[in-house]
GUNU-454171 format. One record per residue (C-alpha): chain; x, y, z. Coordinates in Angstrom, 1 decimal, decimal comma, m for minus. Layout:
<sites>
@mol = A	x = X	y = Y	z = Z .
...
</sites>
This chain:
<sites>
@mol = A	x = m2,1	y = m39,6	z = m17,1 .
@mol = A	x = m2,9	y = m36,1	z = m18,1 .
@mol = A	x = m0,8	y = m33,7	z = m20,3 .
@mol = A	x = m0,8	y = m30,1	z = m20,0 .
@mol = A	x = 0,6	y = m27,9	z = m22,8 .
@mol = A	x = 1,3	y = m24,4	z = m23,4 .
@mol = A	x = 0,7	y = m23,3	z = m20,1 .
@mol = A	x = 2,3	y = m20,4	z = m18,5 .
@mol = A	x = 2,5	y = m20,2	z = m14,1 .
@mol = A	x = 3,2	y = m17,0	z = m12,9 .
@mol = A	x = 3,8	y = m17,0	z = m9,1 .
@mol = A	x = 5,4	y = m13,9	z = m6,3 .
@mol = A	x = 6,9	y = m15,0	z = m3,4 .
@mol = A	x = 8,8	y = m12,4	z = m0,3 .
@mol = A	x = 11,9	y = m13,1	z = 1,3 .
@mol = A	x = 11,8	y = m15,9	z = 4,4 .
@mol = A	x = 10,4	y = m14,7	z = 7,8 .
@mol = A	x = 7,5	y = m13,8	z = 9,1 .
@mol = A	x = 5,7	y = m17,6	z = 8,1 .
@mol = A	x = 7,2	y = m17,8	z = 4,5 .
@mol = A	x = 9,5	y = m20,8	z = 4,3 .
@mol = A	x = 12,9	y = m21,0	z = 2,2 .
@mol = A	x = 12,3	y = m22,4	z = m1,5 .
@mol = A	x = 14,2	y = m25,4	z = m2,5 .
@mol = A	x = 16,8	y = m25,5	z = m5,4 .
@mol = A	x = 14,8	y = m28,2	z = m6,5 .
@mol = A	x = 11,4	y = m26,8	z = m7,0 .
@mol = A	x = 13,1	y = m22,8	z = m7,9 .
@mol = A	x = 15,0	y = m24,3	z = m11,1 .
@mol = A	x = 11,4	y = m25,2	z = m12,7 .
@mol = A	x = 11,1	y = m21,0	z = m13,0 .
@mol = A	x = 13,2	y = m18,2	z = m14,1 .
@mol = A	x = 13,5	y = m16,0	z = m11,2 .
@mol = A	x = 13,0	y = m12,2	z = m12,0 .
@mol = A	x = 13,2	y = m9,6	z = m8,6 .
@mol = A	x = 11,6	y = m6,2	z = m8,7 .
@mol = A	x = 13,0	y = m3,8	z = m6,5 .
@mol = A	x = 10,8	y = m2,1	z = m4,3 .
@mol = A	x = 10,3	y = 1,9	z = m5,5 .
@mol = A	x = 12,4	y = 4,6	z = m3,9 .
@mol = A	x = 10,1	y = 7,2	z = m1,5 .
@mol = A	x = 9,8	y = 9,7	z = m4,8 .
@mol = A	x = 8,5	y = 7,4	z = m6,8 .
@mol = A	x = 5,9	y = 6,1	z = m4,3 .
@mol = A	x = 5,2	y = 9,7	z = m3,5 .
@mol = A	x = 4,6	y = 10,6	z = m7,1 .
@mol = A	x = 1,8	y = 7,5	z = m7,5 .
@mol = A	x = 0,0	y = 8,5	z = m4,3 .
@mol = A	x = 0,1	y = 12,0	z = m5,7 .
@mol = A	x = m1,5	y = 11,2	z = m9,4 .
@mol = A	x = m4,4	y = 9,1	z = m7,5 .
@mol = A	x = m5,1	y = 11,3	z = m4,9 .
@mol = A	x = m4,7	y = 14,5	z = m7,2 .
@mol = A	x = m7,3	y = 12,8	z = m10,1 .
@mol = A	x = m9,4	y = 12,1	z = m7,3 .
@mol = A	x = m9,7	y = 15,4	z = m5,8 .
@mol = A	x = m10,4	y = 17,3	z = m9,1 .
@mol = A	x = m13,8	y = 16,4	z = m8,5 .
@mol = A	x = m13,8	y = 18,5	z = m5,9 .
@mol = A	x = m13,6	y = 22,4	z = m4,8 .
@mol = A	x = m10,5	y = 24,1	z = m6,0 .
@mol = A	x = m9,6	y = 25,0	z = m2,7 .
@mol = A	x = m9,3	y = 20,8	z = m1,7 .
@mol = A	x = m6,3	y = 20,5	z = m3,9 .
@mol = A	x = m3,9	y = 22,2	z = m1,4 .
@mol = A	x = m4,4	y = 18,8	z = 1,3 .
@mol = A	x = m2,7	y = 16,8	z = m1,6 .
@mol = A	x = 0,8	y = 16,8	z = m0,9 .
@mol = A	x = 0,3	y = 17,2	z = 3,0 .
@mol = A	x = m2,1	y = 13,9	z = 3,3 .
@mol = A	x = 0,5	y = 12,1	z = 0,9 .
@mol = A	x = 3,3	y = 13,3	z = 2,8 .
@mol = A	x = 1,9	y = 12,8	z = 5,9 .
@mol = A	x = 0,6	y = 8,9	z = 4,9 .
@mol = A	x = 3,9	y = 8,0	z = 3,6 .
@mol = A	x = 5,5	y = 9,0	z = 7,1 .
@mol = A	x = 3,4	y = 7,3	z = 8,8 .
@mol = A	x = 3,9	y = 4,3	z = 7,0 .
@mol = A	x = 7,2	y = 4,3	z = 7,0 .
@mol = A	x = 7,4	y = 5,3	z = 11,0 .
@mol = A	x = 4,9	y = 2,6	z = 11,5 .
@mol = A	x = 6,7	y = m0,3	z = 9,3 .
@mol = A	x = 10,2	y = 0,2	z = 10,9 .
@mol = A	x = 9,1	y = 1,0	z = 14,8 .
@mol = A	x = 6,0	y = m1,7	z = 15,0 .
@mol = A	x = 8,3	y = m4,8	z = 14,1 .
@mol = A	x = 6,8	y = m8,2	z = 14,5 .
@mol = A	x = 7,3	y = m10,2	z = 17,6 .
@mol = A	x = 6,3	y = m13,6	z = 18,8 .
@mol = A	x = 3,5	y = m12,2	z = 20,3 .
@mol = A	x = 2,1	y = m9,6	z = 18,0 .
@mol = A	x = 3,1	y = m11,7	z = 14,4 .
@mol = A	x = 0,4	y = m9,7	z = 12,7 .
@mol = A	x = 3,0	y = m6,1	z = 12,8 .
@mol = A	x = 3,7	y = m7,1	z = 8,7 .
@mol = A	x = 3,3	y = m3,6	z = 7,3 .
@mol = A	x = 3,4	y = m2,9	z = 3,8 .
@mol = A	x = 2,7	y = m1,1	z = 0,6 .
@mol = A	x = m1,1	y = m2,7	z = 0,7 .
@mol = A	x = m1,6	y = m1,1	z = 4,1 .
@mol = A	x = m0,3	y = 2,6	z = 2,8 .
@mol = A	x = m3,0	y = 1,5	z = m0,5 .
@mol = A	x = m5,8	y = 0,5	z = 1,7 .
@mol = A	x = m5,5	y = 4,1	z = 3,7 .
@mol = A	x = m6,2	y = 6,0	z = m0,1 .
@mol = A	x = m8,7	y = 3,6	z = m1,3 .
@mol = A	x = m11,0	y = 4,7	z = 2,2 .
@mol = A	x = m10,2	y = 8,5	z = 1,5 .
@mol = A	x = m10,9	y = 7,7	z = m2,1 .
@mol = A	x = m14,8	y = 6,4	z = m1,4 .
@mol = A	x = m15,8	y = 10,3	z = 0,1 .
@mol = A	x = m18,3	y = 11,6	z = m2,7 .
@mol = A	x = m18,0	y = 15,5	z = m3,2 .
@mol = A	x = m21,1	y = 15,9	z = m2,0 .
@mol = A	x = m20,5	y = 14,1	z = 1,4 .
@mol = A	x = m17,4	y = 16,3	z = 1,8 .
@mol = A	x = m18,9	y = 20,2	z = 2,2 .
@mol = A	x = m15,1	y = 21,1	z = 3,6 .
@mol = A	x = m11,5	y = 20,2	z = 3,7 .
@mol = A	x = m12,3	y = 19,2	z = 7,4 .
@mol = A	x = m14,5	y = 16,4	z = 6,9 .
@mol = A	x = m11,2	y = 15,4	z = 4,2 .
@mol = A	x = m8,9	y = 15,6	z = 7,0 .
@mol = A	x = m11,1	y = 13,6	z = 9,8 .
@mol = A	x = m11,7	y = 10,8	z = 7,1 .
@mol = A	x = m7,9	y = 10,4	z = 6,2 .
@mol = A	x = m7,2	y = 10,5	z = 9,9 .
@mol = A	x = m9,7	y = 7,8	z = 10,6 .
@mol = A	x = m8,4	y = 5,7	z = 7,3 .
@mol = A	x = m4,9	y = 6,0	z = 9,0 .
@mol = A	x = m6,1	y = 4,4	z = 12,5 .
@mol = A	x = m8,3	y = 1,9	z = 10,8 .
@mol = A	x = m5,4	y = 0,6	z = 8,9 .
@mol = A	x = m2,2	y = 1,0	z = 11,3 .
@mol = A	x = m3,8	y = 0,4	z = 14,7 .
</sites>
């Protein structure tokens, strides 16, 4: 028989559905429950904004006015995409959430100033981030 001391288990778990199983009384009273609530829209706007905007101060001066338009226009899309594209039976893998939205800025976020002569070449990559992710 083993004995473990002073250890600490820190665990997340989502609501039921989509594959995740109910937790029983039994094993829940072994933890003290704590629940975050997700961020309103401004505050999630106002995170994509600090990364996007550090990130594009590497860049020409002129770059700086796609900032709130790609953030607006990701957050939209995300939320569009997350209540329209539910998950069915048959397509179980419509789950959409604040990863996803993450996973579109960390692909815009790999562009090198160099590789981006214009706020074009900006727009195609965040456009092509978007499909990669949502489609």
């Amino acid at each position: 028989w083993k004995d473990i001391e002073d250890m600490t288990i820190v665990s997340a778990c989502a609501p039921p559905g989509g594959g995740r199983q109910d937790l029983t009384p039994r094993f829940v009273r072994h933890f003290n429950m704590l629940c975050v609530p997700p961020p309103n829209d401004g505050a999630i706007r106002l995170i994509l904004s600090s990364l996007l905007g550090g990130f594009l101060g590497d860049f020409q001066p002129d770059f700086k006015q796609l900032l709130k338009p790609i953030v607006d226009s990701s957050y939209e899309v995300y939320t569009r995409i997350a209540q329209e594209l539910l998950p069915t039976p048959a397509k179980s893998h419509y789950t959409f959430n604040m990863r996803d939205l993450s996973k579109v800025f960390q692909g815009v976020l790999m562009i090198r100033p160099n590789c981006c002569p214009n706020k074009d070449v900006l727009q195609r990559l965040w456009v092509h981030e978007s499909c990669r992710v949502f489609h």
